[in-house]
N, C-alpha and C positions, 0 to 999 in steps of 0.2 A: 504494500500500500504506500504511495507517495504521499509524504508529507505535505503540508499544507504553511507555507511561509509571509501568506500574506501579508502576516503581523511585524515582517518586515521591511516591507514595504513603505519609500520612502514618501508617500501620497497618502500612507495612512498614522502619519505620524504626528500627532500636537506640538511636539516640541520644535521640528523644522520649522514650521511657520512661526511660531516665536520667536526662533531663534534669527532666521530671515526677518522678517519687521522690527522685530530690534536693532539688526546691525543698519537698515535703512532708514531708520529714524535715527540712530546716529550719525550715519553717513549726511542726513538734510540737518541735522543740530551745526555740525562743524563750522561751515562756514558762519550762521551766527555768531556762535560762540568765539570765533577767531574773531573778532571783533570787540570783542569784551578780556579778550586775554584768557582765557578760560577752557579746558577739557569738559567732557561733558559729566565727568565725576567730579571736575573742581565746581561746575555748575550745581549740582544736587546737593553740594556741601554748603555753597552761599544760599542756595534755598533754606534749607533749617537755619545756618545762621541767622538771614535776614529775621526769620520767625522766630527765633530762640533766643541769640543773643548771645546767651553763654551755655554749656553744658559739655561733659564729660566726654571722651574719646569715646567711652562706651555705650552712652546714652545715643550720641550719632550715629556708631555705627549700625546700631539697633534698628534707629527710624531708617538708614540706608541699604539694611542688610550687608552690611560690607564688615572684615573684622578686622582686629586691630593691624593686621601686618600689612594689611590694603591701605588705611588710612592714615599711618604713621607718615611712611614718603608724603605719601599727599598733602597732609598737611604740615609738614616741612616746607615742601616746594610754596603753597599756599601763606607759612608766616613766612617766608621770604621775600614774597610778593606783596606785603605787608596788607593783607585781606584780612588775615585773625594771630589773636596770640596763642599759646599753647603754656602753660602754665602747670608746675605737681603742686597736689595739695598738702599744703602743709602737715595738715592730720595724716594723710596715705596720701605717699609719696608714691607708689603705685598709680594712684591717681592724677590722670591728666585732663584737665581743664582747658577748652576751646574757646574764645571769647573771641566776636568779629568787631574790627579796630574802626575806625572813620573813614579811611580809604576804603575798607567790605562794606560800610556801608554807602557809599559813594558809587559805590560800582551796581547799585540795584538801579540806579536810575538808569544808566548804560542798557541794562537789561530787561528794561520792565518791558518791552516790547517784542521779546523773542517768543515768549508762546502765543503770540497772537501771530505771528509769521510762521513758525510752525503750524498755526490750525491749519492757515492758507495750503501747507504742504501735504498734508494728510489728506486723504480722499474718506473722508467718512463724517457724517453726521453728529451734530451734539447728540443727540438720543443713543445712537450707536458705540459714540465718544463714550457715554457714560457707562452703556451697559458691557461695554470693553474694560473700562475699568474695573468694575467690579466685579466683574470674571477675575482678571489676571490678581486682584488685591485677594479674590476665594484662595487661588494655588497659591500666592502666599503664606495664605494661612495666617 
C-alpha cells in the first residue's frame, strides 16, 4: 500500500504562508524605516518605548516575544544611537532597565506616518486587517 504524503505538501502548509507575508511585509517596512534610521526590530522596540517609557529587558522582550540574547545587541546598537538608556538595578543587578531618552522620543514624530503607508501597501481590508490579527495574536497564544 502507498503511502499517502500529502501532509507534506508545500500548499498545505500554514506556516509557509506566514512565513512568506512576513518576510514581505518586511521587505515593504525597509525602505520606510531606512528613513527613520531604524531595522524593523529596532522599530517594534520604539513602539513599546514610545508607550512605556521605561521597563525591564525582560518585560520587553515579553510584549516582543524576543529573549534576552536577541535584545541585548539590539539595544546596545539602539543606546548608541542614543534612542534609550539601559541601566542595572541597583537592588538586582541582574536587572536591566530600558528607558527611551528625548532623541527616542523625537524620532516618533519621524514615524508616526509609517503604518499609514504600510496600510497603502497591504492588499486587504480593515475588517480582514482585524480579523488577521486576531488569528495570528490566537497562535501566539
Amino acid at each position: 500500500m502507498k503511502k499517502n504524503y500529502d501532509q507534506l505538501k508545500l500548499k498545505n502548509q500554514l506556516c509557509f504562508p506566514l512565513y512568506a507575508a512576513s518576510r514581505e511585509i518586511l521587505r515593504k517596512y525597509t525602505p520606510l524605516l531606512k528613513r527613520v534610521n531604524l531595522t524593523y526590530t529596532q522599530y517594534i522596540v520604539m513602539m513599546v518605548m514610545w508607550e512605556q517609557k521605561k521597563l525591564t529587558v525582560g518585560e520587553l522582550g515579553k510584549l516582543l516575544y524576543l529573549d534576552t540574547g536577541t535584545l541585548s545587541p539590539l539595544l546596545k546598537t539602539m543606546e548608541e544611537k542614543g534612542l534609550v538608556t539601559r541601566s542595572r538595578d541597583s537592588a538586582d543587578e541582574r536587572v536591566v532597565t530600558v528607558a527611551i531618552t528625548p532623541a527616542g522620543e523625537t524620532l516618533r514624530e519621524q514615524a508616526a506616518d509609517i503604518p499609514a503607508e504600510m496600510g497603502k501597501c497591504i492588499n486587504v481590508s480593515p475588517d480582514e486587517a482585524r480579523v488577521l490579527y486576531g488569528i495570528l495574536y490566537k497562535i501566539l497564544g
